[in-house]
N, C-alpha and C positions, 0 to 999 in steps of 0.2 A: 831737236834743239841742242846747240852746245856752245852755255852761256860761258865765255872766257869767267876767271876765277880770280878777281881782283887781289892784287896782290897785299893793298894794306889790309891790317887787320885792325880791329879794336870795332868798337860801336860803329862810330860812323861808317867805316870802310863795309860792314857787316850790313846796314842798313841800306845802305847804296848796292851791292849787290845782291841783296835780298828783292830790293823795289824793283831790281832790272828784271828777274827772274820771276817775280810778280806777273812785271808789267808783260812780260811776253807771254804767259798763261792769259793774263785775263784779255789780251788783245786774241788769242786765240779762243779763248772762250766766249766773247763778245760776238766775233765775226760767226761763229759756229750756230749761238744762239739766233743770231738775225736771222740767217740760211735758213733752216732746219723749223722743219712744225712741230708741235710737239709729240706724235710719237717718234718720230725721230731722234728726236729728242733726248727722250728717256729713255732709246738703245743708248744713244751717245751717254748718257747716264750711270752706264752699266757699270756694276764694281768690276775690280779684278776676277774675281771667283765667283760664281752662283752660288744661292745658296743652296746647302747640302749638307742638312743633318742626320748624314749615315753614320758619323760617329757623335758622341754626343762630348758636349766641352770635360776639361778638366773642373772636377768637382772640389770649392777651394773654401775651405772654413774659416773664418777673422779665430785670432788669438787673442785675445785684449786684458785677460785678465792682471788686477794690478798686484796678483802674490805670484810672480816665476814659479812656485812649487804647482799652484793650483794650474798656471797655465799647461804646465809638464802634463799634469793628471790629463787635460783637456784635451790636448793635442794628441798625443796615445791615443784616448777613444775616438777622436774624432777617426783617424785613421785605421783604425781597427773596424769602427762600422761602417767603412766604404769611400770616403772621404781622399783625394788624388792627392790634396796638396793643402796647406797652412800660408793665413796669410797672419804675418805677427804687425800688431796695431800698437806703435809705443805711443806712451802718454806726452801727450801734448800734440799728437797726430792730428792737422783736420779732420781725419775721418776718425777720431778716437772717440768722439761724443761725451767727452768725460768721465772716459774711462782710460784701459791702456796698459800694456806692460811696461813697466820701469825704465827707461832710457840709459840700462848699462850695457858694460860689456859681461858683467857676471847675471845678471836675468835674462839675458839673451842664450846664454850658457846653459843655464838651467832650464828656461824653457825647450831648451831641445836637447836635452839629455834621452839617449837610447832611441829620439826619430830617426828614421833610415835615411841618410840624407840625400844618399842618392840613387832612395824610388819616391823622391818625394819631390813634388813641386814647389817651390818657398816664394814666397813672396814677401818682401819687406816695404811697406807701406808711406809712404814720403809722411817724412817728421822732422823736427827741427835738429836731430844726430844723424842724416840720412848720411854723411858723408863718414863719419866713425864708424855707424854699425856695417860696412864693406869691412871693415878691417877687425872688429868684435868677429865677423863672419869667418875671414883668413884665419885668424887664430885658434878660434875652434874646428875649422878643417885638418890646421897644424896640427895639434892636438888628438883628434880622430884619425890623423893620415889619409887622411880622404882628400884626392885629389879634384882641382877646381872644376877641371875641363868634365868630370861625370857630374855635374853639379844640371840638375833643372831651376833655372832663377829669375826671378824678377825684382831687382833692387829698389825700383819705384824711387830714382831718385826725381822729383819736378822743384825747383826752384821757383817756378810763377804758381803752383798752386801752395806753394806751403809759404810764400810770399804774400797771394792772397788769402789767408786762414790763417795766419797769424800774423801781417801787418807787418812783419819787421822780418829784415837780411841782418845778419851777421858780418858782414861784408857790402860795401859800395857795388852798384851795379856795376862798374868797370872794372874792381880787383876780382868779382864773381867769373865774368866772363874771361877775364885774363887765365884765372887759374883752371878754368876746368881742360883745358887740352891737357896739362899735367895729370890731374887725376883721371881723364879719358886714358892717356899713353899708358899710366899704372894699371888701370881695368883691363887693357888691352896684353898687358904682358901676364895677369894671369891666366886670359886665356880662358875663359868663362864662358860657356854658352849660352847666354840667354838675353836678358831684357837688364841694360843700366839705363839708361833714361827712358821715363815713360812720361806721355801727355795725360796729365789726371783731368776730366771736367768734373768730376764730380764734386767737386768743391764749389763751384760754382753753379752748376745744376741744384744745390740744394741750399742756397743762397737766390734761387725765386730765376735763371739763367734758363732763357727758353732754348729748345735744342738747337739752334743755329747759332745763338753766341755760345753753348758749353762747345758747340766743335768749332769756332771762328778760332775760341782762346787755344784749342787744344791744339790744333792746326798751328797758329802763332807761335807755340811751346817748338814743336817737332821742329819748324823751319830753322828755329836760335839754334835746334841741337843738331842740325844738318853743317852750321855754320862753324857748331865748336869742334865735330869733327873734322870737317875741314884744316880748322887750325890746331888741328892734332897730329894734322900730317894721316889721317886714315881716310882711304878710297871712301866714295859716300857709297857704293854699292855695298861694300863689306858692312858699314856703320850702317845702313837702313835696317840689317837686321837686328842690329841692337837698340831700335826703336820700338817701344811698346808705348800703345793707349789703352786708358782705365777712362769708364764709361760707366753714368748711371742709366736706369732704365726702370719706366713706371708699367702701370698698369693695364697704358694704354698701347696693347698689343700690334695694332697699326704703326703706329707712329714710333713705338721702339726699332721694329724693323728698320721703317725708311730712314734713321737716324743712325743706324750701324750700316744701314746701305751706302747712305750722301760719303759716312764716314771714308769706307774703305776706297769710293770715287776716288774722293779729295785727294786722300793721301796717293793714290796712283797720280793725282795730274800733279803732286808738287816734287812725287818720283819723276817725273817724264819731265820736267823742267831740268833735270840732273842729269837728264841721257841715262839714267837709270830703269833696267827693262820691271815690268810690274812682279812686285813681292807683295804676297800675302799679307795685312796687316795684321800682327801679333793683339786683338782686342781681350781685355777683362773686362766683363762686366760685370755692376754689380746693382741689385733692388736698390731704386730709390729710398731714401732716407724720408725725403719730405713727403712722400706720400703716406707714409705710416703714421698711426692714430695711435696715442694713448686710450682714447673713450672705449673703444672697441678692437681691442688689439689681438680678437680672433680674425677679423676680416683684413686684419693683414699677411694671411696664410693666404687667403683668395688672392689679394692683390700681388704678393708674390709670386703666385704660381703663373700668373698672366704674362707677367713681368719675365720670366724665368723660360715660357714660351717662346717666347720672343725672340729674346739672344738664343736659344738653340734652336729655334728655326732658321737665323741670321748667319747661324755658323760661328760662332764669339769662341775664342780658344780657351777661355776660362770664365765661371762664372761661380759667383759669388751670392748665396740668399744672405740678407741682414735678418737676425732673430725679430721675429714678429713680435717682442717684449721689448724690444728695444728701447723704444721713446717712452716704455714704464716704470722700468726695472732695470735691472744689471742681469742679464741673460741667465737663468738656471738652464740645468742640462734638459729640461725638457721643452723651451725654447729655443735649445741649439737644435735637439735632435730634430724639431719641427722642418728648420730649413733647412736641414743635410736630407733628411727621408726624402724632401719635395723634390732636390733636385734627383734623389737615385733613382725615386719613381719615374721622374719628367725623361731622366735620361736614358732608362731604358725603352721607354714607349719610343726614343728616336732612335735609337737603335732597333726595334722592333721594327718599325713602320719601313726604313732603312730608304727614303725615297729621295729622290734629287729633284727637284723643281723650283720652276722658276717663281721668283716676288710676283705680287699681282698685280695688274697694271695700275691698281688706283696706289700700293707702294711703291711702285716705281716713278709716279707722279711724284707723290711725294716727298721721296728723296731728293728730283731736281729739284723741287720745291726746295726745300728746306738749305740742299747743297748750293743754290745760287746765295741764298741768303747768310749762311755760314762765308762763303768766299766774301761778300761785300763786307762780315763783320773780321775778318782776317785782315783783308787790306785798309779798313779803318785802322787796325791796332799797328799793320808795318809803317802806315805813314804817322802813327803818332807817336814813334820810332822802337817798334816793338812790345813785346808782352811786358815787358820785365817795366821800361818807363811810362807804360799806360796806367800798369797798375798804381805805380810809384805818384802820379798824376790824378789817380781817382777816375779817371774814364771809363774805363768799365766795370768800376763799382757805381758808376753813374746811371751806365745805359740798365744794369741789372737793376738798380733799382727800379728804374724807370720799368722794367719787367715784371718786378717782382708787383709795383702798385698795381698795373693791371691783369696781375695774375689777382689781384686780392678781389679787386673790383669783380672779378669773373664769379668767384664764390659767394661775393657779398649780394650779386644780381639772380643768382642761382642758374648763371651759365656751366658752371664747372660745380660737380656734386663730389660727397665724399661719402660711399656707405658706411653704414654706421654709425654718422653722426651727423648728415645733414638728409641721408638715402635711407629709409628704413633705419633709424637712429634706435640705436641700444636703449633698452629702458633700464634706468637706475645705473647706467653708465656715470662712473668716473674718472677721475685721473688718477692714477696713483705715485704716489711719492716715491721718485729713483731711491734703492737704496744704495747706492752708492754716490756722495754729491758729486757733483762737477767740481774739477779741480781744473782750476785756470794756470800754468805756469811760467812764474816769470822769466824773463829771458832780456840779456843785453840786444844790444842792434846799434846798427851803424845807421841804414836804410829803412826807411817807415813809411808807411802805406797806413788807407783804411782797411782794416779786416774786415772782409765779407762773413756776416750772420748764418748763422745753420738757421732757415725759420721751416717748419711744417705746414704744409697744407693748414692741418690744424688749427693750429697758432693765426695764421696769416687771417681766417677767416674770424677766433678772435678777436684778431686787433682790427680786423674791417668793421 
């Protein structure tokens, strides 16, 4: 395919050539799916790369704490006992949980006081300073003399997931889209090797998003950013590799696979719509949030380690445990150590085992499975003129709802269990009081949406 590359630009001209480029995928995916039985099928299925966990991912610890000094202490150890890379969680992060390191340029500073920065993986976490803390980032390289190009990064910048988790832009959806080729051409002149925009679902996976809408949205994310590099004047070949996606993943060891499977499909059929040859897709993943219990917040070490199987059998290039005290407490260091050990252990038995083999066929079902149904919730959102005015519209805070009731329903029928508190429930099981509250922060906006809820398995069952 080699879809000509419309000359206007702005919304509209982005959505008309986004739908052509669509339309000619799914007119090939349509005719492919007629022909074809289903194991054929699920060859045609097949991701870019098998999976092959002879090396095990990069091992990435959240930094969230809300004193910069204590983060500093945290990060040290984390990396001292085995730990590849640091992700920092500023406050007011969807994924901060009510927690978060300070949204400056001096606790950003401090937090990485004396980490090596370049043997270190960083990941900065999409917040509502995603676009400052790149340049809080420059100045402390300044500073160091640390050059950008040694740098290992993932900037996590997503506009549609910190759009949906916090309900409000800064900016009109057309001055948004306007500016980011300028700030793409600045990323591009430092020269950075790594990950500036990534498609987050996990915002929406943990807002009740079954796995086919968190990669419809995440899929809808990547394509805007295929279109802003375009209008950056940068080759899309060059730009695919500065696309990362960040992915939740639960318990259920099946279904995590065929979900980072459908994933990396997708992304190769919306590369091959660019006349782009298949690149690896750059995936983090990270333990579900909403499947973690406060009642029994030991067997969220179990459901972890399930979870953490998963993406390193799938081959995911970083993964992330969330502290199994999480939804109790503000993490002590022996909640953190619980999910660093998990993955060192997990990731050497994959090095150990050292084997390549193929998904099995009931995951490779699955993936088509799930991967037709992610494409149908993708072209819902392009024709109801992309991510950014679906959300802005309440659509697919609609359809999740509409997810989440019958995820509730499935708990409330005792189709979907939770150990420990609905499976072999803990006896004299409580809740315990966060010590740290939730701090909501306020923030101007131009653009307003309904913010998507963080609700838990937990919770959900509850309130059913």
């Amino acid at each position: 395919m080699n879809p000509t590359v419309a000359s206007e630009h702005g919304m509209k001209g982005d959505n008309r050539r986004g739908s052509s480029r669509l339309g000619m995928i799914a007119r090939e995916h349509e005719s492919t799916t007629d022909r074809l039985d289903g194991s054929v099928r699920a060859r045609e299925m097949a991701p870019v790369t098998a999976e092959s966990p002879a090396s095990r991912p990069k091992i990435i610890q959240r930094i969230d704490d809300p004193s910069p000094e204590a983060a500093n202490r945290q990060a040290l150890e984390e990396l001292h006992h085995g730990a590849d890379g640091l992700a920092i969680v500023f406050e007011g992060a969807p994924n901060a949980f009510g927690h978060g390191l300070p949204a400056t340029a001096e606790a950003l500073a401090t937090a990485l006081r004396d980490v090596p920065l370049t043997r270190t993986h960083l990941r900065l976490d999409v917040h509502p300073q995603s676009r400052a803390s790149i340049d809080w980032l420059v100045q402390i390289l300044g500073a160091r003399r640390v050059s950008p190009d040694r740098l290992d990064i993932s900037f996590g910048f997503d506009p549609a997931s910190l759009f949906a988790g916090s309900g409000r832009l800064r900016m009109s959806i057309e001055a948004l889209l306007a500016s980011m080729p300028q700030s793409l051409a600045h990323f591009f002149a430092l020269a950075v090797p790594g990950i500036l925009l990534e498609a987050d679902g996990r915002v929406f996976h943990n807002a009740g998003a079954t796995d086919a809408q968190e990669l419809g949205v995440m899929l809808a994310s990547a394509l805007s950013y295929l279109r802003m590099f375009e209008d950056a004047r940068q080759p899309v070949l060059y730009a695919a590799a500065h696309i990362g996606f960040s992915v939740s993943i639960d318990q259920d060891h099946r279904r995590s696979r065929a979900k980072l499977r459908a994933l990396r499909d997708l992304w190769g059929r919306v590369l091959e719509s660019y006349s782009v040859p298949p690149i690896e897709a750059t995936i983090h993943a990270e333990t579900s949030y909403r499947m973690l219990t406060s009642r029994a917040p030991e067997t969220n070490v179990a459901r972890s380690m399930i979870a953490a199987m998963a993406a390193i059998d799938a081959g995911v290039s970083s993964l992330s445990l969330l502290p199994p005290a999480l939804p109790s407490e503000f993490p002590d260091a022996r909640s953190r150590r619980a999910a660093r050990n998990t993955l060192l252990v997990l990731g050497e038995e994959a090095k150990l085992a050292a084997r390549t083999h193929a998904a099995d066929a009931d995951v490779v079902a699955l993936a088509s499975e799930i991967g037709e149904q992610a494409w149908l919730e993708l072209r819902r959102i392009e024709d109801e003129g992309g991510v950014l005015r679906s959300l802005h519209e309440g659509r697919i805070q609609q359809r999740i709802a509409e997810s989440r009731a019958a995820l509730a329903a499935s708990l409330r029928e005792g189709e979907s269990r939770i150990v420990g508190t609905t499976l072999h429930a803990t006896k004299n099981g409580r809740r315990m009081a966060p010590s740290v509250p939730v701090r909501t922060l306020t923030e101007d906006g131009v653009v307003f949406c309904e913010p998507l809820p963080v609700v838990r398995l937990e919770e959900l069952l509850q309130s059913a």
